[in-house]
MDAnalysis code that builds the backbone (N, CA, C; Angstrom):
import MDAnalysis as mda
import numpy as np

u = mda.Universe.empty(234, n_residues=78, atom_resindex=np.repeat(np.arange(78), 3), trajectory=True)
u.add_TopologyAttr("name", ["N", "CA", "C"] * 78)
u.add_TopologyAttr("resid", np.arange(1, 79))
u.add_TopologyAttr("resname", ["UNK", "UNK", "UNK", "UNK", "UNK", "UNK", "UNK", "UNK", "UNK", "UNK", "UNK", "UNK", "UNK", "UNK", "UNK", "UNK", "UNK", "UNK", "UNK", "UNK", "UNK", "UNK", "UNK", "UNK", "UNK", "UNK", "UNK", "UNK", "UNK", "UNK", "UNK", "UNK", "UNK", "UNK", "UNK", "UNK", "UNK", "UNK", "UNK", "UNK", "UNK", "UNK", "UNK", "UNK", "UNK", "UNK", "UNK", "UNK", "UNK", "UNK", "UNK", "UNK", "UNK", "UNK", "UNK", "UNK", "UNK", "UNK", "UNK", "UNK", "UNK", "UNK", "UNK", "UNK", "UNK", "UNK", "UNK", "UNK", "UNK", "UNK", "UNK", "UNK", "UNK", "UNK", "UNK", "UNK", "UNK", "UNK"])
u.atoms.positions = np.array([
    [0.856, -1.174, 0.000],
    [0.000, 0.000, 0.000],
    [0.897, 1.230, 0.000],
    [1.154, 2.271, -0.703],
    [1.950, 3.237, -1.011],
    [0.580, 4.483, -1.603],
    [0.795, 5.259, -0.384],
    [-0.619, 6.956, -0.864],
    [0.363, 7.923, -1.188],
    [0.077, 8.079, -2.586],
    [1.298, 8.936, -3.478],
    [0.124, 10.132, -3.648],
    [-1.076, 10.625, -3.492],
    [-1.800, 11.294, -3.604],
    [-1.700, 12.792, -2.384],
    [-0.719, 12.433, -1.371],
    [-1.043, 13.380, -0.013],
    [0.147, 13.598, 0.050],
    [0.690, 14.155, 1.279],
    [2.093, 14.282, 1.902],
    [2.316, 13.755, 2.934],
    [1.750, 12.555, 3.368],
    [1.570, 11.645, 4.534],
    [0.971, 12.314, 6.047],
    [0.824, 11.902, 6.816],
    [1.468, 10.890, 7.276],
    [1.185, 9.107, 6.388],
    [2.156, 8.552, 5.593],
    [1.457, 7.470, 5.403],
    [1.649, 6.173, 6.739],
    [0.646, 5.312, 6.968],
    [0.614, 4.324, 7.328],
    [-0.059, 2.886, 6.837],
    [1.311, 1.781, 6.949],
    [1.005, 0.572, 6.260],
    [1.243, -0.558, 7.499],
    [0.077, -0.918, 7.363],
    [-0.914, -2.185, 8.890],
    [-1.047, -3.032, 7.651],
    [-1.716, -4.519, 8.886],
    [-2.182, -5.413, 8.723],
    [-2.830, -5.378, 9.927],
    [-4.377, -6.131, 10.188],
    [-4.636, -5.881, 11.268],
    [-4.227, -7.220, 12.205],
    [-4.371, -6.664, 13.146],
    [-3.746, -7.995, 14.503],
    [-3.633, -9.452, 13.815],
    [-2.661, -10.063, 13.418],
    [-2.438, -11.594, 13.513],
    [-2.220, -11.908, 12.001],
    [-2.652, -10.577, 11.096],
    [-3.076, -11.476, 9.455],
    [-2.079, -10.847, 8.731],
    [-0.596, -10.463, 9.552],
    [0.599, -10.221, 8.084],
    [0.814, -11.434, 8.105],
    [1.287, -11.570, 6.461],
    [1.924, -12.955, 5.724],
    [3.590, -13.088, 6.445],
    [3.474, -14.391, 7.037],
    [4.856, -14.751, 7.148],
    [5.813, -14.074, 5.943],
    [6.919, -13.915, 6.283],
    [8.067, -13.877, 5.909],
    [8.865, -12.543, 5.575],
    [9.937, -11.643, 4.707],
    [11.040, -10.826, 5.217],
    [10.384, -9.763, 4.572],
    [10.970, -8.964, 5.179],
    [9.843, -7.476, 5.283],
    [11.347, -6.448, 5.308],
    [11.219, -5.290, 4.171],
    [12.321, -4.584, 4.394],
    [11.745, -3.197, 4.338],
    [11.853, -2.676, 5.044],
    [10.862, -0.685, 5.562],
    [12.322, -0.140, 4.553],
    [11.768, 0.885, 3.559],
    [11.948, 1.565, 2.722],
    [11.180, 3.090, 2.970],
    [12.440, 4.064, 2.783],
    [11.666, 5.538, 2.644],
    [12.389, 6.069, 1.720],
    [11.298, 6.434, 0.333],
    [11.576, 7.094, -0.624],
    [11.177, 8.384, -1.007],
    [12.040, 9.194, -1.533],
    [11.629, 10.711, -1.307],
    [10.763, 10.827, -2.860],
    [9.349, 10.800, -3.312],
    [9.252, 10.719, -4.278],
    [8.683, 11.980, -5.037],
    [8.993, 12.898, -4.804],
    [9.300, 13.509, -5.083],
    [9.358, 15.360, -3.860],
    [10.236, 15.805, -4.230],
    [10.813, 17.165, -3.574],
    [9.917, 18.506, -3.874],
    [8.708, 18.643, -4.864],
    [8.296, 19.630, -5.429],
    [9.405, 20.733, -5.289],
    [10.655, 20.787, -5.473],
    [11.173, 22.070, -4.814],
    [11.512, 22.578, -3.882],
    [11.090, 22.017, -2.915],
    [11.464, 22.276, -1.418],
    [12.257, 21.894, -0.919],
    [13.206, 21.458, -1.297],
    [14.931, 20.662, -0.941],
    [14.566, 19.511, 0.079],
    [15.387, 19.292, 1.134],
    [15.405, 18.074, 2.048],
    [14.320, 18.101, 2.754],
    [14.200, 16.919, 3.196],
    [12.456, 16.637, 4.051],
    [13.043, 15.379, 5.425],
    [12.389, 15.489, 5.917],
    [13.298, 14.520, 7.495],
    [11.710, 13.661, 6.981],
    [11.810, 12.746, 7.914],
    [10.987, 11.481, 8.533],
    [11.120, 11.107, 9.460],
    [10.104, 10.479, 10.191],
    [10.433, 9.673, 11.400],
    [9.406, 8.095, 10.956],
    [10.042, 6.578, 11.237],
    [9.461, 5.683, 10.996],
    [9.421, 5.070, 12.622],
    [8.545, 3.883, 12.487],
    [8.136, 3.356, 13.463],
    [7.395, 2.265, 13.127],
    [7.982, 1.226, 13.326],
    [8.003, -0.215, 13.136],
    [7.681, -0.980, 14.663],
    [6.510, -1.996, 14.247],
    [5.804, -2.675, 15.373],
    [5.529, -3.763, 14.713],
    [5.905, -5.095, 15.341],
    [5.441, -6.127, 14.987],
    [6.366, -7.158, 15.350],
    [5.586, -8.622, 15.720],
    [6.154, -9.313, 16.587],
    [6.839, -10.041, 16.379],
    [7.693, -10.530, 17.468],
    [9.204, -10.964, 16.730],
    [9.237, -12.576, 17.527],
    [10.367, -12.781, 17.601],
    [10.145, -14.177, 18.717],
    [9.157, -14.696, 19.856],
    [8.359, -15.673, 19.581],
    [7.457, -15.873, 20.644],
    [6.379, -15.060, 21.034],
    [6.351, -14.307, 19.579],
    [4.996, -13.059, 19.571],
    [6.052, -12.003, 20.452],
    [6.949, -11.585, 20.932],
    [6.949, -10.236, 21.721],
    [7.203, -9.120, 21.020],
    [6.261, -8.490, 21.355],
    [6.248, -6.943, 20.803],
    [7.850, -6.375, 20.600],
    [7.935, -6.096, 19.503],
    [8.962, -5.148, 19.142],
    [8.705, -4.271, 18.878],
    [9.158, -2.961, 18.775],
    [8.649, -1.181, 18.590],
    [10.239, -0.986, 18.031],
    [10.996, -0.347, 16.732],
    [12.003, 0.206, 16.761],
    [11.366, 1.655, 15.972],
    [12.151, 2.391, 16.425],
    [12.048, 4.105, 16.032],
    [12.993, 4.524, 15.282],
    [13.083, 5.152, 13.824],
    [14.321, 5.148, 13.295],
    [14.089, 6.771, 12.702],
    [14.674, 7.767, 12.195],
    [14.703, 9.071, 12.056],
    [15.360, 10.019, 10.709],
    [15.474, 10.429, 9.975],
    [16.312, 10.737, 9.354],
    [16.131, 11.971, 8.118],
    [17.009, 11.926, 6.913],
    [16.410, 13.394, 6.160],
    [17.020, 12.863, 4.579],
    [16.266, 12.769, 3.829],
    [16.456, 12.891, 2.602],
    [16.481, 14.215, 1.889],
    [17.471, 14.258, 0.928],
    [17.447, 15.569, -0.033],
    [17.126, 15.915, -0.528],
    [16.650, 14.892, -1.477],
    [16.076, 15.382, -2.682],
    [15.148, 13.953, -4.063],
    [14.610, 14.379, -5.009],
    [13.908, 13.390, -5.054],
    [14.525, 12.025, -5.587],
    [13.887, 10.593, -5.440],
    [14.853, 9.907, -5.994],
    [15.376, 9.219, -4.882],
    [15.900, 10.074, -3.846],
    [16.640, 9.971, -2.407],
    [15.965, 8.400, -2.123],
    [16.424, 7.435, -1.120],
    [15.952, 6.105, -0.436],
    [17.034, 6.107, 0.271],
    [16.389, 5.480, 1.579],
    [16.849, 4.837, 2.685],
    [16.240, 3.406, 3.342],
    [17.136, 2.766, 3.400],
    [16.320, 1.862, 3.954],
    [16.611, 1.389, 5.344],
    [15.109, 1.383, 5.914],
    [15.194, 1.865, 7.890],
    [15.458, 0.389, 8.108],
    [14.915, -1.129, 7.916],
    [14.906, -2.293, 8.671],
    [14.623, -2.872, 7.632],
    [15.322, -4.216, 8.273],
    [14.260, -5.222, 7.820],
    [14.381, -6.852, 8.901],
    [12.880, -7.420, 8.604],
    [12.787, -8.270, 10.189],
    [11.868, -9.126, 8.982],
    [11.776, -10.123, 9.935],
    [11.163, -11.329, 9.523],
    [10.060, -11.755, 10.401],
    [8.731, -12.030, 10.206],
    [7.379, -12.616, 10.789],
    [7.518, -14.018, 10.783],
    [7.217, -14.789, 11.497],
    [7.067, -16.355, 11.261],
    [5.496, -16.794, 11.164],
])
């Protein structure tokens, strides 16, 4: 799910219990800059890791310009 229509906040769920097993890599792409040079983010990743326990990581950062990617994580669901 990617909302290229707004300026976010975007958010991408599954609800409680129904993500598909397997490797998951969080991507932030600057898609485009209209002009306005660098733009920060903040991500925030939830979802359970060994034995179901909640994981939360917080990651932060600033792209320049368009084009720009970073990539915040990546974790695996069983």
């Amino acid at each position: 799910v990617d909302d290229v229509d707004g300026h976010g906040p975007e958010n991408i769920y599954w609800a409680e219990g129904s993500a598909p097993a397997g490797q998951y890599t969080v991507e932030v792409v600057y898609y485009s800059d209209g002009g306005r040079g660098p733009s920060s983010y903040e991500v925030v990743v939830r979802y359970a890791g060994p034995g179901g326990q909640l994981i939360v990581e917080d990651y932060s950062g600033t792209l320049s310009s368009s084009g720009d990617a970073d990539t915040i994580t990546t974790f695996e669901i069983r």
